[in-house]
N, C-alpha and C positions, 0 to 999 in steps of 0.2 A: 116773512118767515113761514105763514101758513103755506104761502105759494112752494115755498121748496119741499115743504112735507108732503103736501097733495102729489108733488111730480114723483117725488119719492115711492109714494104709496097706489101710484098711477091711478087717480084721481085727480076729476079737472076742479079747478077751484069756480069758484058761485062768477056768476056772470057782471055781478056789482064790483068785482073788487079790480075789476078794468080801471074803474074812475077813479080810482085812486091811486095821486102820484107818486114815485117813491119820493124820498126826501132826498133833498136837496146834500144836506151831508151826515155823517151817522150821531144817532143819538146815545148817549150813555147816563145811567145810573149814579156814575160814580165820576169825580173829580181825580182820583188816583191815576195818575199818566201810566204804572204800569200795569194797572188792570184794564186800562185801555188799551193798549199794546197789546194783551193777550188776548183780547176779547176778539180783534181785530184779526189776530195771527189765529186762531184756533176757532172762528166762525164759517161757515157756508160760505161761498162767496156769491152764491144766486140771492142771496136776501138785498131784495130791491125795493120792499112796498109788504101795506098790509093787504091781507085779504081772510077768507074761509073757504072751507070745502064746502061743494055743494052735496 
């Protein structure tokens, strides 16, 4: 998530958050199938991994 706001804000993000790999599949908060559905339809689609701005 950071990585899409740094690219946004054309900022490169911290040279550590390389090593980290996105996840395998998405994680949610909530059990509700349709707040999953929405989360999924109305998210970024570059969110692949954590990171921070450097």
């Amino acid at each position: 998530m950071v990585e899409h706001v740094c690219a946004a804000a054309s900022v490169l993000p911290s040279d550590w958050t390389r090593d980290i790999p996105p996840l395998d599949h998405p994680v949610f908060g909530s059990t509700l199938a349709s707040l999953r559905l929405h989360l999924l339809a109305n998210s970024p689609p570059p969110l692949s991994g954590a990171a921070a701005c450097s």
